[in-house]
C-alpha positions as CSV (number, residue, x, y, z in Angstrom):
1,X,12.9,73.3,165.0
2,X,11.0,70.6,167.0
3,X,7.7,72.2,168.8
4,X,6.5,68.5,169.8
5,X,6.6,69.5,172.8
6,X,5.2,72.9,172.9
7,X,1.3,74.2,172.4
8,X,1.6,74.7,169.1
9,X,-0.1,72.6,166.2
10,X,2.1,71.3,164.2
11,X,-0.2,71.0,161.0
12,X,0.1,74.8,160.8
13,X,3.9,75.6,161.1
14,X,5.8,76.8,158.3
15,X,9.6,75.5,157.9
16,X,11.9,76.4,155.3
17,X,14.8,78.5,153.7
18,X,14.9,82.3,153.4
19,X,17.3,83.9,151.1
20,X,19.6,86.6,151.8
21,X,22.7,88.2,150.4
22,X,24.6,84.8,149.4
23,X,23.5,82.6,152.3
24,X,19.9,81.2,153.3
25,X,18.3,81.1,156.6
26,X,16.7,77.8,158.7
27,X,13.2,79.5,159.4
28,X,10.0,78.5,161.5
29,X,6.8,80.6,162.1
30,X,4.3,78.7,163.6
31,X,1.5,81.0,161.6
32,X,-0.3,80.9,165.0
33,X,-3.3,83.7,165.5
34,X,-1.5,86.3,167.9
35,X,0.8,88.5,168.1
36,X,3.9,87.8,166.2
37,X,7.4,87.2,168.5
38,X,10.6,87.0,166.5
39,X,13.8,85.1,168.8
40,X,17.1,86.2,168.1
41,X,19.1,83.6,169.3
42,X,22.8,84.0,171.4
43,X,25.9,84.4,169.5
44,X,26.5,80.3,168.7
45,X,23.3,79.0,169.0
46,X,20.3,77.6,167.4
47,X,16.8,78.4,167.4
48,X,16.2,75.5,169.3
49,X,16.8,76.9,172.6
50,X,13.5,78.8,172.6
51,X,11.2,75.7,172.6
52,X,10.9,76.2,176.2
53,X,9.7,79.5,176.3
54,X,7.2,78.9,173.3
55,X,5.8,76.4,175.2
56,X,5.2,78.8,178.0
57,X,3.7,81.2,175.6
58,X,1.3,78.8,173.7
59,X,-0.3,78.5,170.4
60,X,-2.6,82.1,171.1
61,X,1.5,83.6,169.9
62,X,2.5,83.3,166.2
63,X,6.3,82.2,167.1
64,X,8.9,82.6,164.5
65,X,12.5,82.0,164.9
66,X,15.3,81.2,162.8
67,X,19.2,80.0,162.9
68,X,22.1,82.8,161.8
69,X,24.2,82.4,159.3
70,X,26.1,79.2,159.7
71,X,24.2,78.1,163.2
72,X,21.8,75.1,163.2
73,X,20.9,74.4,159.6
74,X,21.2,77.9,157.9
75,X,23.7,77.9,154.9
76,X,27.4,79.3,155.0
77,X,28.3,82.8,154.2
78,X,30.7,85.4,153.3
79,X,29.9,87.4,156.0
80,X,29.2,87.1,159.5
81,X,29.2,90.6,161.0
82,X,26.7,92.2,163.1
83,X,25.5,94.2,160.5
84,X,25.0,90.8,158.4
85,X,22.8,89.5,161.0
86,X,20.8,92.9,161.6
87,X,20.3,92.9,157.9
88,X,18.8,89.2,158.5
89,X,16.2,90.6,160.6
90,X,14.8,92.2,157.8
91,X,15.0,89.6,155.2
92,X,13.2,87.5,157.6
93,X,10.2,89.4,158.5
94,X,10.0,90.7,154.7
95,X,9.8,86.9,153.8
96,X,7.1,85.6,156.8
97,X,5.3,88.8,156.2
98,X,5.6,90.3,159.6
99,X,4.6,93.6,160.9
100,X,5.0,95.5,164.3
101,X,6.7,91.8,165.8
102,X,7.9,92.2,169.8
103,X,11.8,90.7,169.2
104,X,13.1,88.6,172.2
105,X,16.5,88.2,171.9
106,X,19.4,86.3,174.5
107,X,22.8,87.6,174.6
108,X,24.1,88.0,171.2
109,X,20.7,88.2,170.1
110,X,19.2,90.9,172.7
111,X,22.1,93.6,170.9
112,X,20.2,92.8,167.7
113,X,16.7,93.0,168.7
114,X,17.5,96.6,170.6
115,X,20.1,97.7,167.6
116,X,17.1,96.9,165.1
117,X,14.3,98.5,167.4
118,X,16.2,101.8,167.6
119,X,16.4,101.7,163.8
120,X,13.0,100.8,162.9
121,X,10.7,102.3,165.9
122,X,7.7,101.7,163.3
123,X,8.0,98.5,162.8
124,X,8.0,97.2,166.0
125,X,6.6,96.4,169.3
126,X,8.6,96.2,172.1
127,X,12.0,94.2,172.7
128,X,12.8,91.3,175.6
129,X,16.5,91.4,175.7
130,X,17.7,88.4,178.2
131,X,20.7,89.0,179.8
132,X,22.3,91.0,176.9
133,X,22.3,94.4,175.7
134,X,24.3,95.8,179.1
135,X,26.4,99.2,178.0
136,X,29.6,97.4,179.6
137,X,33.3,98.9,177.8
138,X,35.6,96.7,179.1
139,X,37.3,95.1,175.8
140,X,41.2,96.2,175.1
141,X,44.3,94.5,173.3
142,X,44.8,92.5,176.3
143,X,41.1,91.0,176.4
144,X,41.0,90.4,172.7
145,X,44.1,88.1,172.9
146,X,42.2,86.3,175.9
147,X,39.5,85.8,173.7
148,X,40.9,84.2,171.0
149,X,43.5,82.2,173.3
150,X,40.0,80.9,174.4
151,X,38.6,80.0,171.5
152,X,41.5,78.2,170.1
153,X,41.7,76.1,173.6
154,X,37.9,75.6,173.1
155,X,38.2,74.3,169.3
156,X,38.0,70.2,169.9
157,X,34.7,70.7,171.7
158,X,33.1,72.2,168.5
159,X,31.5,69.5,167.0
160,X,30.1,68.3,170.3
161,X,29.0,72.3,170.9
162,X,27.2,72.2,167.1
163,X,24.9,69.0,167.7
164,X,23.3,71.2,171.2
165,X,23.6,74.2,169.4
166,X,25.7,76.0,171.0
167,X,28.4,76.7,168.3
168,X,28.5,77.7,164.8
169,X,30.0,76.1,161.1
170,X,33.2,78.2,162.1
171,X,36.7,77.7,162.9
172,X,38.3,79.1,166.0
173,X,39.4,82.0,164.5
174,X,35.7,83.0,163.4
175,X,34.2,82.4,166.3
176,X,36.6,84.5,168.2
177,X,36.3,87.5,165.8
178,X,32.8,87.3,166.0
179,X,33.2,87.7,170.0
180,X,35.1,90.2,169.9
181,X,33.5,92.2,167.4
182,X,30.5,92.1,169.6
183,X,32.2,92.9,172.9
184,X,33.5,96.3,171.1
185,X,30.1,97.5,170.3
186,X,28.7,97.2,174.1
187,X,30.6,100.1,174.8
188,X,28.9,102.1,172.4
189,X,25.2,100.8,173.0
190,X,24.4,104.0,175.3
191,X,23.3,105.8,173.0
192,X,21.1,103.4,171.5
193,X,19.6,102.3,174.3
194,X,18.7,106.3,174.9
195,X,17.0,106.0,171.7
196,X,14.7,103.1,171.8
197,X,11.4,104.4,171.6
198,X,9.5,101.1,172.3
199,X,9.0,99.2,175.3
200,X,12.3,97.0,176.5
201,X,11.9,94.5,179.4
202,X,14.9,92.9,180.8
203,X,15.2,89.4,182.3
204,X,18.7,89.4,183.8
205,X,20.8,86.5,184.9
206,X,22.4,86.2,188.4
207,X,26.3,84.7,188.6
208,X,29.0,84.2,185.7
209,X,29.2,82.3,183.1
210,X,31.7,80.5,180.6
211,X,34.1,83.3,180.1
212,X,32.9,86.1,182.5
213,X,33.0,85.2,186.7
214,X,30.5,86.2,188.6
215,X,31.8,89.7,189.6
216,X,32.6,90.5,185.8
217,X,29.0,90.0,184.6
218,X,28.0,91.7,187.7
219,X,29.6,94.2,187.0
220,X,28.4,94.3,183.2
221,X,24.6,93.8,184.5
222,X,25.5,97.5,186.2
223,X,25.7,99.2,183.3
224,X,22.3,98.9,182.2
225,X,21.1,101.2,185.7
226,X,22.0,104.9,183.9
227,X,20.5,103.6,180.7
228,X,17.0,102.8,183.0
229,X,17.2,106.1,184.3
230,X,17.2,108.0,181.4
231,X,14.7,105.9,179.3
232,X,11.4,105.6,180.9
233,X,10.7,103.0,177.9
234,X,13.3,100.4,179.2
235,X,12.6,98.4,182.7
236,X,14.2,95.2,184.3
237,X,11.3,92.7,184.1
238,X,12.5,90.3,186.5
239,X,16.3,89.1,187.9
240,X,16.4,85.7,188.0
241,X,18.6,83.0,189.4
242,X,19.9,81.2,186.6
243,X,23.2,81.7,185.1
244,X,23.8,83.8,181.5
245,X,24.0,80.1,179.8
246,X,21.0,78.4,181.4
247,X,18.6,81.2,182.0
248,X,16.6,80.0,178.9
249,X,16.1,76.2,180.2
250,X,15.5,77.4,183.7
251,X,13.8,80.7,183.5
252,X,11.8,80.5,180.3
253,X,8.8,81.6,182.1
254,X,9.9,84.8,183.5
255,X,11.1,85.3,179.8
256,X,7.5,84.6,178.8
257,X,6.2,87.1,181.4
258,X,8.4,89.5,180.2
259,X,6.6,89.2,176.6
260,X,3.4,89.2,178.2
261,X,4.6,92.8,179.7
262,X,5.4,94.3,176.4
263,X,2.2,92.9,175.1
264,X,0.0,94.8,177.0
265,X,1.6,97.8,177.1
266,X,-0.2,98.5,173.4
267,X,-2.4,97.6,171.3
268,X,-2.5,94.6,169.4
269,X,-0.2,94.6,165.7
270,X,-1.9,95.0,162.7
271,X,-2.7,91.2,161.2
272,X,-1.0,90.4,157.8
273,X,-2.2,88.1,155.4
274,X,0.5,85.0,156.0
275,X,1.3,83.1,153.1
């Protein structure tokens, strides 16, 4: 990942392959002084979509972040389930040496962060899901057909999509599969979000997106209310005006506030030893 034009020195950023299962992962941790923040990226993208927000944050952060299997430059796999990439969490921060990180994740990668928070309440700080992580049970026969009607229509722009990072090394078929397999567990992520026992700040998008009008992901955004109610742990940091896709580009510093909220809610993570 390129930080050239972010806060952070680049004499003391780490970059390199972790190992896990039979794949490796694209990794950079910036090894920076503060608090460590872990980006989960969206379901076909790269890590270099949080530059902007990194930027925001500065080099008082240690930023880490890191491409899913088959995204940006991590290696090719045999699996590319949800589970897979939840299990990636792990290997990562194992390898960098992390403890107690707050995980900001977009989209695909806000169901990880909160899916892994729920799982691990002692092991981490507080979660900044952006525009992701909504309860919404909408997917049937009919949708999953849609989706990989989609997807297959979608399939010449894919090596265009790769070089912004905004698709993976798959074929039509995977990336639909991985959709859909994603779409199925929203409707189920009630009782997850009941049992997060660390901070959660949203920054939700306004309007629709590629895939989802404006109504639909309005309507998806909804879900998230009963969830707030129940939790006191989980708040809406801000709503902003930028679409699901762009909300990283054009909102990145709401998304940095929203980090800055879960960081003062505690104390300070114990500091690690960083090889």
């Amino acid at each position: 990942m390129n930080f050239s034009n972010s806060t952070c020195s680049s004499d003391s950023i780490w970059t390199g392959m972790v190992p896990v299962e039979d794949t490796a992962l694209a990794v950079t941790d910036t090894r920076g002084p503060g608090c460590p923040v872990v980006y989960l990226n969206g379901c076909y993208a790269d890590q270099s979509h949080w530059r902007r927000v990194i930027g925001e944050l500065g080099s008082g952060w240690r930023h880490i972040t890191y491409d899913e299997r088959a995204r940006g430059e991590s290696k090719r796999s045999a699996d590319y389930s949800f589970e897979a990439c939840v299990r990636d969490i792990d290997a990562v921060l194992e390898a960098r040496n992390v403890d107690r990180p707050i995980l900001v994740g977009w989209s695909y990668g806000a169901a990880l962060a909160v899916h892994w928070a729920n799982r691990n309440p002692d092991r981490v700080l507080g979660v900044v899901p952006v525009d992701g992580a909504m309860p919404y049970d909408w997917i049937d026969d009919a949708a999953r057909e849609r989706i990989r009607t989609l997807f297959h229509r979608l399939s010449w722009m894919f090596p265009i999509a790769r070089r912004l990072g905004l698709a993976a090394w798959f074929s039509a078929e995977q990336h639909a599969e991985v959709n859909i397999e994603i779409n199925e567990s929203l409707g189920a992520l009630g009782p997850v979000l009941d049992g997060l026992a660390c901070p959660a700040r949203w920054v939700i998008a306004s309007g629709g997106n590629l895939g989802g009008g404006a109504e639909e992901m309005e309507r998806a955004r909804a879900t998230l209310t009963p969830a707030l109610t129940r939790n006191p742990h989980l708040e809406v940091s801000s709503k902003v005006a930028s679409n699901h896709s762009k909300i990283l580009r054009k909102d990145f510093r709401a998304v940095a506030d929203a980090v800055r909220e879960i960081a003062s809610t505690r104390e300070a993570p114990r500091v690690r030893e960083v090889s």
